[in-house]
C-alpha positions in Angstrom: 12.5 -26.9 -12.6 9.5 -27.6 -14.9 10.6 -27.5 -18.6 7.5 -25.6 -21.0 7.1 -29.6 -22.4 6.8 -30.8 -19.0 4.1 -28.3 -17.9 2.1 -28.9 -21.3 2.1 -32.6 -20.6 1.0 -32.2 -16.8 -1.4 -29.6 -17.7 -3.0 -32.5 -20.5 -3.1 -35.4 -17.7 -5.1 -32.9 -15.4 -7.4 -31.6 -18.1 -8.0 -35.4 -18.6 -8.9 -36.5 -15.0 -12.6 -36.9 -14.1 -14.3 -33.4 -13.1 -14.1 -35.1 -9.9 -10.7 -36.3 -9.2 -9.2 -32.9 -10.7 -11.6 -30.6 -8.6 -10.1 -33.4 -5.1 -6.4 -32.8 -6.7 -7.0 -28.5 -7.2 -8.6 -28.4 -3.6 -5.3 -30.9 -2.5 -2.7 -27.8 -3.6 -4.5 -25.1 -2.4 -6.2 -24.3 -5.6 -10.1 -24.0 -6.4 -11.1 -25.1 -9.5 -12.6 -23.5 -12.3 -15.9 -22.1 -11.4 -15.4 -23.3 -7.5 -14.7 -19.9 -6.7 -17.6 -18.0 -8.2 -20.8 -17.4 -6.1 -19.3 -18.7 -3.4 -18.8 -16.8 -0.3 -15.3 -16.6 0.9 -14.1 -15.1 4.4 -12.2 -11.5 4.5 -8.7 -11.6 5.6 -8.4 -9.8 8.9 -6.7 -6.8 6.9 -9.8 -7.1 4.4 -12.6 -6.8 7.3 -11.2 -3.7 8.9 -10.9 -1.7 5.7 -14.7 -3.5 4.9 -15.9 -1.6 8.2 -13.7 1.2 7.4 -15.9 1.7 4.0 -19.1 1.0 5.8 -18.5 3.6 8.6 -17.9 6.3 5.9 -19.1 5.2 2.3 -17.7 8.8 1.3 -14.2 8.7 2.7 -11.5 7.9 -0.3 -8.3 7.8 1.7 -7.9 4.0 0.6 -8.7 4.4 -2.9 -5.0 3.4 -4.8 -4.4 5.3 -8.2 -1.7 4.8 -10.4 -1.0 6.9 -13.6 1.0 6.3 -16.3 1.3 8.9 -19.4 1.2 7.0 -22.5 2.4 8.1 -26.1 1.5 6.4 -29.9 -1.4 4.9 -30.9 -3.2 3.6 -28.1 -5.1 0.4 -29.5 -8.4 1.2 -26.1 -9.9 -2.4 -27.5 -6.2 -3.7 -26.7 -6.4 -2.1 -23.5 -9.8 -3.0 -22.3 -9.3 -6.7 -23.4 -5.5 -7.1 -20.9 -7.2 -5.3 -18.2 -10.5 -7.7 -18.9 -8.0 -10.7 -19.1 -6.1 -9.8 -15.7 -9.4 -9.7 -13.9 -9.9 -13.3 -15.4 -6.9 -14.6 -14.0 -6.9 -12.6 -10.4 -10.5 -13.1 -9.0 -10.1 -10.8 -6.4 -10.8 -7.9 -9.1 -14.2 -9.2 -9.5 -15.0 -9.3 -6.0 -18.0 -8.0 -4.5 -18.3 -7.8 -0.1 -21.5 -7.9 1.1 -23.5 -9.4 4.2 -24.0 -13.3 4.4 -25.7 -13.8 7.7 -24.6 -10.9 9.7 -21.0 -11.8 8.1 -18.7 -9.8 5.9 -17.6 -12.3 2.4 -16.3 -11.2 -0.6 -18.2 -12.8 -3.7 -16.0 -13.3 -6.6 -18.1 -13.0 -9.8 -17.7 -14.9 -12.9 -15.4 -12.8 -15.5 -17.2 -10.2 -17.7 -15.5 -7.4 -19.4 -13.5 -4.5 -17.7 -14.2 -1.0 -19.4 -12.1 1.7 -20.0 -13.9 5.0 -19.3 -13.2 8.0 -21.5 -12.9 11.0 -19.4 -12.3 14.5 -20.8 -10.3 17.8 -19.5 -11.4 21.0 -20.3 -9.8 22.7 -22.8 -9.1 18.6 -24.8 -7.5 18.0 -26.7 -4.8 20.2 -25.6 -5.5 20.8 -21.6 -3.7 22.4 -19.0 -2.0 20.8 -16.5 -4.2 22.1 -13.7 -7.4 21.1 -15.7 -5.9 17.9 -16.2 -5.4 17.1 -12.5 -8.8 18.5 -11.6 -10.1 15.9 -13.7 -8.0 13.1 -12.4 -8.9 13.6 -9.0 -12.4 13.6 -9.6 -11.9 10.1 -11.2 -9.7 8.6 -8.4 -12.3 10.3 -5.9 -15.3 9.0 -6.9 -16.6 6.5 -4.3 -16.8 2.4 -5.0 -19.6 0.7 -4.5 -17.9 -2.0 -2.9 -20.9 -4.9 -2.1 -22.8 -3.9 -5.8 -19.3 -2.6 -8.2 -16.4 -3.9 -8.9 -13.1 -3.1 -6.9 -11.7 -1.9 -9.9 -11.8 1.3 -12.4 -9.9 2.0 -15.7 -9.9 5.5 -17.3 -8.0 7.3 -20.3 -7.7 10.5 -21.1 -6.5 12.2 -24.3 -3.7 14.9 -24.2 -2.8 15.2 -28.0 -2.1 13.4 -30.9 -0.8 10.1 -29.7 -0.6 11.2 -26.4 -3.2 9.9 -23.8 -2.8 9.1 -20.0 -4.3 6.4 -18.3 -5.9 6.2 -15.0 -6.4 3.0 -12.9 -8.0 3.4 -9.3 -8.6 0.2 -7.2 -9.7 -0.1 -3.4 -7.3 -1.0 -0.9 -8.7 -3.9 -0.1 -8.2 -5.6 -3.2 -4.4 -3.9 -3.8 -1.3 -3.2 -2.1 1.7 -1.7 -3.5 3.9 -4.7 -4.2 0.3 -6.2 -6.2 0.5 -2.2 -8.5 4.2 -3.9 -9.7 2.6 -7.5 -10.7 -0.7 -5.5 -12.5 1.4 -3.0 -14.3 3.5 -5.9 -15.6 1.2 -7.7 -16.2 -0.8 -5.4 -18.3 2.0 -4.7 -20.3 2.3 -7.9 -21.5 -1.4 -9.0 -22.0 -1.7 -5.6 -23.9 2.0 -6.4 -26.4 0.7 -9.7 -26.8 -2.9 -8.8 -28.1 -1.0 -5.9 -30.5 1.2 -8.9 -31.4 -1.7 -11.7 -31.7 -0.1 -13.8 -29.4 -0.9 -15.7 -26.3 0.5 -14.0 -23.3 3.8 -15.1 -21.7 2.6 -16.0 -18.0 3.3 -18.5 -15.7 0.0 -20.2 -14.0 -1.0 -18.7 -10.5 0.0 -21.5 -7.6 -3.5 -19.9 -5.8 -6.1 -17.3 -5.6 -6.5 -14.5 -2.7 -9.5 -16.2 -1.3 -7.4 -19.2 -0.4 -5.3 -17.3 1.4 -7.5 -15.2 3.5 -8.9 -18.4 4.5 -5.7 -19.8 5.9 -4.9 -16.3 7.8 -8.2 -17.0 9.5 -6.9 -20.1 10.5 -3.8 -19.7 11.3 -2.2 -19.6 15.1 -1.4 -16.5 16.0 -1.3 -16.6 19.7 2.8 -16.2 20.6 2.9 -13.7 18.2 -0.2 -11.7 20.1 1.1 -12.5 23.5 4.8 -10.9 22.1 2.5 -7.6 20.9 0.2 -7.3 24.1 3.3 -7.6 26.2 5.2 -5.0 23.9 2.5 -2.4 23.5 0.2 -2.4 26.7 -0.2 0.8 27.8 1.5 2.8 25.6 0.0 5.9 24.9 -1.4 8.1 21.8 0.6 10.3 20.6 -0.3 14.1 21.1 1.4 16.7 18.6 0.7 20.1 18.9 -2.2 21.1 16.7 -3.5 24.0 15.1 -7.2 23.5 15.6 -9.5 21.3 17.9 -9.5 17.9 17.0 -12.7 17.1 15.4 -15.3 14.7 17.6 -14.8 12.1 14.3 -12.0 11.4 12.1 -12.4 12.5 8.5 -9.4 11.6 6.9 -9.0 15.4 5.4 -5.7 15.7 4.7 -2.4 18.1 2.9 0.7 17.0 1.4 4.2 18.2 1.9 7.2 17.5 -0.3 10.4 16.2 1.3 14.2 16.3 -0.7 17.7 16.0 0.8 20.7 15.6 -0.9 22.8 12.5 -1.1 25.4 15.0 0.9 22.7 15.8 3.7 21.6 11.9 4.2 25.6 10.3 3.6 26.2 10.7 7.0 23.2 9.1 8.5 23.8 6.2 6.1 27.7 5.9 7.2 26.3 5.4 10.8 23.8 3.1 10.5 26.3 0.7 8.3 28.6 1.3 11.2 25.4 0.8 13.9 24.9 -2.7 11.7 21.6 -1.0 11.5 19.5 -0.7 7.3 18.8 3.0 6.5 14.9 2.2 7.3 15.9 1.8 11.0 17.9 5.1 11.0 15.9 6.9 9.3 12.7 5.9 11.2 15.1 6.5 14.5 14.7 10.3 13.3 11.3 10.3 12.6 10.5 9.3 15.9 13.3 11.6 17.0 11.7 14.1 15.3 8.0 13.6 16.8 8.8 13.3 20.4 10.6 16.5 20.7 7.3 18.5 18.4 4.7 16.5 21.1 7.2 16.4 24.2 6.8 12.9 24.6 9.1 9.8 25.1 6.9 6.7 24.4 4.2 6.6 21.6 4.3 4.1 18.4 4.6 4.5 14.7 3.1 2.1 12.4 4.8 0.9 9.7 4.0 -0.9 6.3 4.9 -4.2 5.5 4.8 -6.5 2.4 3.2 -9.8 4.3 4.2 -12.0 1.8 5.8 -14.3 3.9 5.5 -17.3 1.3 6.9 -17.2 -2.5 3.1 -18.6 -3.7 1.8 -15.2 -2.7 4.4 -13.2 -4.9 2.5 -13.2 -8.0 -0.7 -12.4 -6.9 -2.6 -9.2 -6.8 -4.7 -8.8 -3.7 -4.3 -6.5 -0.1 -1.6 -8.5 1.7 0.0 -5.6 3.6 0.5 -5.2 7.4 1.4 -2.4 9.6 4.1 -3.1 11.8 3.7 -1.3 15.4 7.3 -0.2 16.6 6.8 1.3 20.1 9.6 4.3 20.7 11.3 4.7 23.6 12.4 8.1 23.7 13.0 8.2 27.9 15.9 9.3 29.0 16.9 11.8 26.7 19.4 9.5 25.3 22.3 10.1 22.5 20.9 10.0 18.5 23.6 6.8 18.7 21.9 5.0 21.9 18.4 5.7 20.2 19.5 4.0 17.0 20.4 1.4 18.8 17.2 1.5 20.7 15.1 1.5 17.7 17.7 -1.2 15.7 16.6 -4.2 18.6 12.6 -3.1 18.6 12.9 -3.1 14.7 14.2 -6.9 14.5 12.2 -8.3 17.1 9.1 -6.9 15.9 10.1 -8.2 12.9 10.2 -11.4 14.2 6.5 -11.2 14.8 5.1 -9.1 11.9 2.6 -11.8 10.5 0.1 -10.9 13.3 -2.3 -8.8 11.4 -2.9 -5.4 12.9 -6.3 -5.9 13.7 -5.8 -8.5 15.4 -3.0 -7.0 18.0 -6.1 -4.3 18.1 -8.5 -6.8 19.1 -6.0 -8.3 21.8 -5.0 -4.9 23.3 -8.8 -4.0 23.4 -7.2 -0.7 22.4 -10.7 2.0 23.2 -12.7 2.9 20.5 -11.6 6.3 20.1 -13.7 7.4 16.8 -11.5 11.0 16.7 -8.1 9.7 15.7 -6.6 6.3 13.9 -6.0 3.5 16.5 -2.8 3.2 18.0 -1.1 4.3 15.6 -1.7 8.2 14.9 1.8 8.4 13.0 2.9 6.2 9.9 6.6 5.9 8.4 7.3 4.2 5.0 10.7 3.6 3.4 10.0 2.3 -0.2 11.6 -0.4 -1.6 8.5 -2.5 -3.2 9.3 -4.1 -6.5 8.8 -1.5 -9.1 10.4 -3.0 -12.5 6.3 -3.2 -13.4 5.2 0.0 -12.0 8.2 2.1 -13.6 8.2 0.4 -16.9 9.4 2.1 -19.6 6.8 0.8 -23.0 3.8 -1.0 -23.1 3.4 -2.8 -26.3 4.7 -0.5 -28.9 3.8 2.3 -26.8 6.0 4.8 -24.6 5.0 4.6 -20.8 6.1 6.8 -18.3 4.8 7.0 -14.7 2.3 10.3 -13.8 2.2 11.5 -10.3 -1.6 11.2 -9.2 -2.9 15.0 -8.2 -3.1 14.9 -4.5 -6.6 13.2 -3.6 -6.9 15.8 -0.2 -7.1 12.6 2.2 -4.7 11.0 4.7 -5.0 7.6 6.8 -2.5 9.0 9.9 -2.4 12.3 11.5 1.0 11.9 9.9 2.6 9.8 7.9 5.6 10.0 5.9 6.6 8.0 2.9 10.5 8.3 1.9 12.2 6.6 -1.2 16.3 6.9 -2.0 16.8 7.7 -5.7 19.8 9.8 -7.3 18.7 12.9 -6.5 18.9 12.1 -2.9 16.4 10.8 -0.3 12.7 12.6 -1.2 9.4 11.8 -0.2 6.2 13.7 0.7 4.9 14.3 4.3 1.1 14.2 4.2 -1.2 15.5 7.4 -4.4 16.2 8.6 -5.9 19.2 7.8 -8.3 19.1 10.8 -5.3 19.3 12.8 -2.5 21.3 11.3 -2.3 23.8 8.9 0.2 23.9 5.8 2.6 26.2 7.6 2.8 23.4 10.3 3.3 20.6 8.4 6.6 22.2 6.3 8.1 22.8 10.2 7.4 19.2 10.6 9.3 18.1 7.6 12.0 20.8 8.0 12.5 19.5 11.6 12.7 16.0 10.5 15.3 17.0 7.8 17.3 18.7 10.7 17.3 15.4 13.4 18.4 13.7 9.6 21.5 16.4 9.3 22.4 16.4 12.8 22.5 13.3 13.7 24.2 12.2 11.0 27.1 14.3 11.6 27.1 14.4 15.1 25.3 11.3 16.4 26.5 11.7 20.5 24.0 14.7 20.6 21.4 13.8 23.1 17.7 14.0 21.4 17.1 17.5 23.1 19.8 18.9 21.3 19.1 17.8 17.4 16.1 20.2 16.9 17.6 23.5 15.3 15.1 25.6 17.2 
């Protein structure tokens, strides 16, 4: 391990090479120099060029805008604040990225560092709003469409509630931000923002790399056993079709309603019990019931649900802030009719071996199924399932500085990316989550059966796993 002397002295020899010989060494470890990177036009990763297009084909559509809220009380010092957000968009370049054209190809541009404000946005009825005003205003802030080829990828708001009390708003874009990066920004931001209050230099280790360097090695990486695994695994499958409440529209809008999910630590005990007896992780039971769940509401036996993963495959990337997620396609083989305990362990040996091969990005296996352009509904996947368990020591902090920070719920922002998608996370209070759905397709009174059916294939099979799937619905 590098000792603090050791780094100062190497960090001395390397300020004292030639501009030459230290730009040769930087380029050696991966690294750009300073200044390399700005102007220059850098590739999108795969999972950067489909949400590019994404933005393009609907400038409007916000569903992968990512807000985060945290409720703040004392004296917020805003020049304190703007200065650590200004500072983390110095040291991560991907928040001062612009994507535009170059020759008929998508780049990102990453701009020289300038200052990051922090917008002042009101409620009515401030300085003492009500809660409903409050979110109103919120989700016109996280709503409000980037610019992504002339703006920044990143917005900072805050909003007084009362006398050292404000909350503060920070929306990025998807393809700058994933969930692990919220935990390494929020942490970040906390110390930047102690250490101005403190008039100190910040306490943070060097980044081994940039996000640009990275999406240039996914583009050149080998991916072709890990396609040939997926085109083998998913040809043919079909979409999945659940019963809906109105036509589907001739183009996907991303329109979408929440549901809330809660069961008990008593309720989800006996799932958990079988899957340690199964040797299967509560993700692969409980996404063994989801699937469960959707196959007897669409009548189908084989379909796929995506599922999000970290991609962080090497420790370099763990400190940087940048859109390194995946989804994971786990085909679900429903045929049979087979017991809730033969499903599991169905789902338990698709799970690992598609984890085997879950650093093919998504858009790739899209590109190598030549899955049809179908402009109606998501591609291949039409249902998402996400068990959290992202590092959140950042993103649940308790103080920034000599502040008081406690984490806000964002108001709902109206948009989903799946006909349905549900995201769990296991706390003290039980397993909750929130169920969020198309509102082309269902209505409000159809997504609650959905999550009431899911939280009765969770009861059921828990208790009596050598049901057969036709038998766990309660209806």
């Amino acid at each position: 391990m590098t000792t603090p002397a050791r780094r100062e002295a190497l960090l001395r020899r390397l300020a004292d090479l030639p501009p030459g010989r230290r730009a040769a060494l930087l380029r050696s470890l991966g690294r750009s120099s300073e200044g390399e990177s700005a102007g220059r036009a850098w590739p999108l990763s795969p999972g950067q060029e489909r949400l590019w297009f994404l933005s393009r084909f609907d400038p409007r559509d916000t569903s992968y805008h990512t807000p985060w809220c945290v409720r703040l009380r004392g004296p917020v010092d805003v020049d304190a604040l703007g200065a650590a957000f200004t500072r983390i968009a110095e040291r991560h370049e991907v928040l001062r990225t612009r994507f535009r054209l170059v020759v008929d190809t998508p780049a990102q541009i990453v701009l020289p560092p300038s200052p990051v404000p922090v917008e002042r946005i009101d409620a009515p009825g401030t300085p003492d709003p009500e809660p409903e005003d409050v979110d109103l205003a919120l989700a016109a802030f996280v709503n409000r469409p980037f610019d992504l080829e002339n703006g920044p990828p990143l917005r900072v708001s805050l909003m007084r509630l009362g006398e050292d009390d404000a909350l503060l708003c920070i929306v990025l874009h998807h393809i700058v931000v994933d969930g692990w990066s919220l935990d390494v920004l929020m942490r970040e931001l906390a110390e930047y923002y102690a250490a101005r209050r403190e008039g100190r230099e910040p306490e943070l280790e060097e980044l081994p790399t940039q996000y640009t360097r990275f999406a240039v090695q996914e583009r050149e990486r080998d991916h072709t056993a890990r396609l040939a695994y997926w085109t083998g695994k998913l040809a043919g499958v079909p979409a999945l079709d659940l019963p809906a409440d109105r036509p589907r529209p001739p183009r996907w809008t991303g329109n979408g309603g929440r549901e809330h999910l809660l069961l008990s630590p008593e309720e989800i005990a006996p799932l958990e019990r079988l899957a340690r007896e199964l040797r299967c992780t509560p993700f692969m039971a409980l996404i063994a019931a989801y699937q469960a769940m959707l196959g007897l509401a669409a009548g189908q036996h084989d379909f796929c649900v995506g599922v999000p993963v970290a991609g962080r495959s090497r420790s370099e990337l763990a400190p940087l802030i940048g859109y390194f997620g995946n989804t994971l396609v786990l085909r679900a083989d429903l045929s049979g009719d087979p017991t809730f305990r033969e499903f599991l362990g169905r789902t338990r040996e698709t799970t690992l071996a598609g984890m085997r091969h879950a650093d093919a990005p998504f858009e790739l296996v899209l590109a190598a199924l030549r899955v049809p352009r179908d402009i109606s509904r998501p591609p291949l996947c039409q249902a998402m399932f996400n068990l959290h368990n992202l590092p959140k020591g950042g993103l649940l902090g308790t103080a920034m500085g000599d502040l008081s920070a406690e984490h806000r719920p964002a108001p709902p922002t109206g948009h989903t990316k799946a006909e349905i998608s549900v995201d769990m996370w296991r706390g003290p209070e039980g397993l909750g989550g929130v169920l969020d759905y198309s509102g082309d397709l269902f209505s409000p009174a159809t997504a609650r059966r959905f999550a009431q059916a899911l939280g009765d294939v969770v009861r059921r099979a828990g208790v009596n796993p050598d049901l057969r799937l036709s038998e766990l619905s309660a209806t």
